[in-house]
C-alpha positions in Angstrom: 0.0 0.0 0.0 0.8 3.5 -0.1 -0.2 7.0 0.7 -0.8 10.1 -1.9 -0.7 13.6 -0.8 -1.7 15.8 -2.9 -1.0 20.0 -1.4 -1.8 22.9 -2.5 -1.7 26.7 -0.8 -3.8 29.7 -0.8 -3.7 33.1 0.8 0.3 34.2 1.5 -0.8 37.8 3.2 -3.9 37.8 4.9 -5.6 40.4 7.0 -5.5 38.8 10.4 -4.3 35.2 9.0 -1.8 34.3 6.4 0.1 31.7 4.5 -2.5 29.2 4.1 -1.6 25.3 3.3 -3.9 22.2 2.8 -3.4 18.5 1.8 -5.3 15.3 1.5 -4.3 11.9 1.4 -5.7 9.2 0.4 -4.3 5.4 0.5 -3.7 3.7 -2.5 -6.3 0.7 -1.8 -8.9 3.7 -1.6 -8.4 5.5 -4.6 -10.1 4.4 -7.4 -13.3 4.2 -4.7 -12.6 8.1 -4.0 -12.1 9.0 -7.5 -15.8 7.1 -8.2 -17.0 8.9 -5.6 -15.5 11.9 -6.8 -16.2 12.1 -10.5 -20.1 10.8 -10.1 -21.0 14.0 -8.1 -19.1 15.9 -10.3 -20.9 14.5 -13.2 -24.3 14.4 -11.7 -24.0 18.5 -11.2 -22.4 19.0 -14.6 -19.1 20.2 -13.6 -17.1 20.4 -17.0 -14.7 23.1 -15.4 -12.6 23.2 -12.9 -13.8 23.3 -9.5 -12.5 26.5 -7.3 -13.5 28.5 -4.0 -13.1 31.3 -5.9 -15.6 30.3 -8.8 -18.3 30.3 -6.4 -21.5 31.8 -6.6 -25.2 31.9 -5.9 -25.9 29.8 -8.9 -23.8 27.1 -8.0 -24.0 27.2 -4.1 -26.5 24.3 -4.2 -24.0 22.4 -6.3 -20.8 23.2 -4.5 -22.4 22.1 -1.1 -23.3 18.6 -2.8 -19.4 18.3 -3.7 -18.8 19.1 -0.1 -21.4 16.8 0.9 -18.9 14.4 -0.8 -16.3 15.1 -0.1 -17.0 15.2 4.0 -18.7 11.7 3.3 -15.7 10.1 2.1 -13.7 11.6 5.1 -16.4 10.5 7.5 -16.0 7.1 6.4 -11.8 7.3 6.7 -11.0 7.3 2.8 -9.4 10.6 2.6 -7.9 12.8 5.2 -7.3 16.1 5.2 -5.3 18.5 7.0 -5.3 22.9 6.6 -2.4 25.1 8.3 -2.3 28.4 8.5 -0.6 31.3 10.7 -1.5 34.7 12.1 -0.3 37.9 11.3 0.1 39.1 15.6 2.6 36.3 15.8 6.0 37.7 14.6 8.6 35.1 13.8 11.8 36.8 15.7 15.7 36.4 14.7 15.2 35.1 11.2 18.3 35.3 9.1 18.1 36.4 5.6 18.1 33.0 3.9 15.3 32.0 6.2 13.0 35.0 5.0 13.8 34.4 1.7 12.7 31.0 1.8 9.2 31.6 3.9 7.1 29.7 1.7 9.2 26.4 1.4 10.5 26.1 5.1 6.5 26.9 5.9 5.7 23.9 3.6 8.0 21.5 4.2 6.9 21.8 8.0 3.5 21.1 7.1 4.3 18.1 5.3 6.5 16.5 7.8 3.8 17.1 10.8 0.4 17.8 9.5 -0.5 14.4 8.8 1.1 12.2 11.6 2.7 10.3 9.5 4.8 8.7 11.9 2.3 7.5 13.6 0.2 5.2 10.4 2.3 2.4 10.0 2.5 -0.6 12.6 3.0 -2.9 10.0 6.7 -3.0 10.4 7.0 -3.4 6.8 7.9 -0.2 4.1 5.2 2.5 3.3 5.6 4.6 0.2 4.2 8.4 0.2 3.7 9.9 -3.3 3.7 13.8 -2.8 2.2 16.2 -5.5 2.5 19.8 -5.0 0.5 21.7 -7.4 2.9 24.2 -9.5 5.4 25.7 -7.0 5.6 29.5 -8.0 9.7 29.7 -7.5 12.4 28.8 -9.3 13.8 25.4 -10.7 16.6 25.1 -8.2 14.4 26.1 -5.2 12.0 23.9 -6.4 14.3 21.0 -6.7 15.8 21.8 -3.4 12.6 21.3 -1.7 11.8 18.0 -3.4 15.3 17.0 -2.0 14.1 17.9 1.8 10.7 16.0 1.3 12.8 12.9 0.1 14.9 13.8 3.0 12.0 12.9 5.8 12.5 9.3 5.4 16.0 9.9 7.5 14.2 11.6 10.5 14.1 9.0 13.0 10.6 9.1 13.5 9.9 8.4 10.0 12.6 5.3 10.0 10.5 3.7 12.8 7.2 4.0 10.9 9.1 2.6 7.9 8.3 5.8 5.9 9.5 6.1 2.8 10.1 8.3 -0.2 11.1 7.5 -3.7 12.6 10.7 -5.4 10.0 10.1 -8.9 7.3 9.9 -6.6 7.8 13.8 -5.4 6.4 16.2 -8.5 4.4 19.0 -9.3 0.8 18.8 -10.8 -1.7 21.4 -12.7 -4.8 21.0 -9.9 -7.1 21.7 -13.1 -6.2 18.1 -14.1 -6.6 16.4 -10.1 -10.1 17.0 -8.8 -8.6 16.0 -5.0 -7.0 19.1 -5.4 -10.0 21.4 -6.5 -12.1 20.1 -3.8 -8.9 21.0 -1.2 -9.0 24.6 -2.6 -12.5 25.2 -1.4 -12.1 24.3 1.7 -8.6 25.8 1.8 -10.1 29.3 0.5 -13.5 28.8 2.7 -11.1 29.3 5.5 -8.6 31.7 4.6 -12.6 33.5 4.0 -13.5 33.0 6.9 -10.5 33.9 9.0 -9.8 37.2 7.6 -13.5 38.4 7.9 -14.0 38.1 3.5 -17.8 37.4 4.7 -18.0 41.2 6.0 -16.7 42.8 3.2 -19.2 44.8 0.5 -18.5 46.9 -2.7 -17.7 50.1 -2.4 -20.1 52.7 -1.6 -22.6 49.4 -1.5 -25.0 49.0 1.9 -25.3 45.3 1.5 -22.9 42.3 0.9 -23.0 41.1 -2.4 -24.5 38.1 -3.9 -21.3 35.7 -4.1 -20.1 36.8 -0.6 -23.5 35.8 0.8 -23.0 32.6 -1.1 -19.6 32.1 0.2 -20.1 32.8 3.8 -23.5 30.0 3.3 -20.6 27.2 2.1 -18.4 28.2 4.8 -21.0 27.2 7.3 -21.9 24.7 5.5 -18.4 23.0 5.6 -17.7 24.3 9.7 -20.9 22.4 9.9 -19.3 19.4 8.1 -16.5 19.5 10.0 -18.1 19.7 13.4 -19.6 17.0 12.7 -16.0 14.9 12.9 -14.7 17.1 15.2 -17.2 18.8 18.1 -16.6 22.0 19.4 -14.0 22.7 16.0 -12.7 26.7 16.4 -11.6 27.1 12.6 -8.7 29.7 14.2 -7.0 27.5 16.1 -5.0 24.0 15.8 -7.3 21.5 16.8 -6.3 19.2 20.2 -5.0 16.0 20.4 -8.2 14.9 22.1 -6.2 12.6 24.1 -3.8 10.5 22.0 -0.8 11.6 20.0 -1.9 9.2 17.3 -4.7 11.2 16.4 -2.7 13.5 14.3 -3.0 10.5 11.8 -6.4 8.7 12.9 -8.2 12.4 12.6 -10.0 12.8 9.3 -9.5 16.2 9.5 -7.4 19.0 11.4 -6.3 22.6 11.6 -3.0 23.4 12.7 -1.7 27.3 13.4 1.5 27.1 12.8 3.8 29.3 16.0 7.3 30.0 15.6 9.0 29.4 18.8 10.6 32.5 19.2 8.4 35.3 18.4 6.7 38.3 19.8 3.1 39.1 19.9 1.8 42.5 18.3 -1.6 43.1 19.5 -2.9 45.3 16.9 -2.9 42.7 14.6 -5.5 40.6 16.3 -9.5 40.8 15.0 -11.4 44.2 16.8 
């Protein structure tokens, strides 16, 4: 068996909460039951196109909650995973040389892929586990890029990984278009229904307007309706913080889904960056 993990990232400067990153796995035994699952509501709501937080509106809100429907189903029943990390803007990395700032986006990444998942923690078999990694298109150059593949290879020296038999094969680390991987387009919405959510999009209206307009309306109903999703894996979910272990270490794998804020160690706080 092995494990795909297909990531993509959203916002990089948010109002209140930035650099936004998402994944979802899905074992190999599973996928051709996800992708079933996957294409059938896409075809039963005529989605030709490809499927984006941003494309929705007040004509398709009825058909973007049925992918969401879905796609919660399929987690609810433990075929796919998924797992969002974000930071906030009042937490101010400190001491950061200038390699380190120049290379935010990967070192922010690669973090998320070693942790978010737990993988360390999904293999008692004793015997090797393969991860496949696609990244949709990194924006950066070919060097950086290829770096970063290197570090993801990398993981499978970490200790933790050797125990769990974790392993990565360097063709199995690329770079997709998400318009061809519908995993991926269903990610994005619930990636941008938070990044949304989190820096207060659902208050916004046009300028000089005294109402919201029609798609934000629309929006902020399929963010609730995912939260609502959610909460129903998770009671008590607060989309703004990392969600708790809920006592056992292991559920950073056996959770379908999770939020993580990600808080650099050394840091200071600035309170005027924090929601009024």
């Amino acid at each position: 068996m092995e494990y795909r993990i297909y990531c993509d990232e959203s916002v990089k400067d948010g109002k209140f909460f930035s650099n936004f990153y998402g994944g979802v796995l899905v074992r190999s035994r599973d996928l051709k039951r996800v992708e079933k699952a996957i294409n059938k509501v896409c075809d039963d709501h005529h989605f030709n196109t490809e499927i984006k937080w941003q494309k929705v509106t007040a004509n398709y809100l009825d058909k973007y909650i049925a992918l969401m429907d879905t796609f919660f189903d399929l987690m609810e029943a433990d075929l796919v995973k998924v797992r969002i990390m974000f930071t906030q803007n009042a937490n101010r990395p400190l001491n950061l040389s200038d390699e380190q700032l120049q290379n935010e986006y990967f070192i922010l990444y690669y973090h998320f892929f070693h942790h978010a998942f737990g993988l360390q923690y999904s293999n008692t078999t004793g015997k090797p586990l393969y991860v496949r990694a696609y990244f949709d298109q990194l924006p950066d150059t070919l060097p950086k890029r290829q770096a970063f593949k290197e570090y993801i290879k990398g993981l499978q020296t970490k200790p933790e990984f050797r125990l769990a038999h974790i392993r990565f094969r360097k063709d199995d680390i690329t770079e997709v278009d998400s318009k061809t991987h519908r995993l991926l387009q269903f990610l994005d919405v619930v990636l941008g229904s938070m990044a949304f959510r989190l820096n207060d999009k659902h208050l916004e209206k046009p300028d000089g307007a005294r109402l919201r307009g029609k798609r934000t309306v629309a929006k902020e109903k399929l963010y609730k309706h995912i939260n609502n999703r959610i909460r129903r894996i998770l009671p008590g979910f607060n989309c703004g913080i990392s969600t708790g272990l809920r006592g056992s270490l292991e559920n950073n794998w056996t959770h379908p889904y999770r939020h993580w804020l990600f808080v650099s160690n050394d840091r200071e706080v600035d309170n005027t960056q924090y929601k009024k």
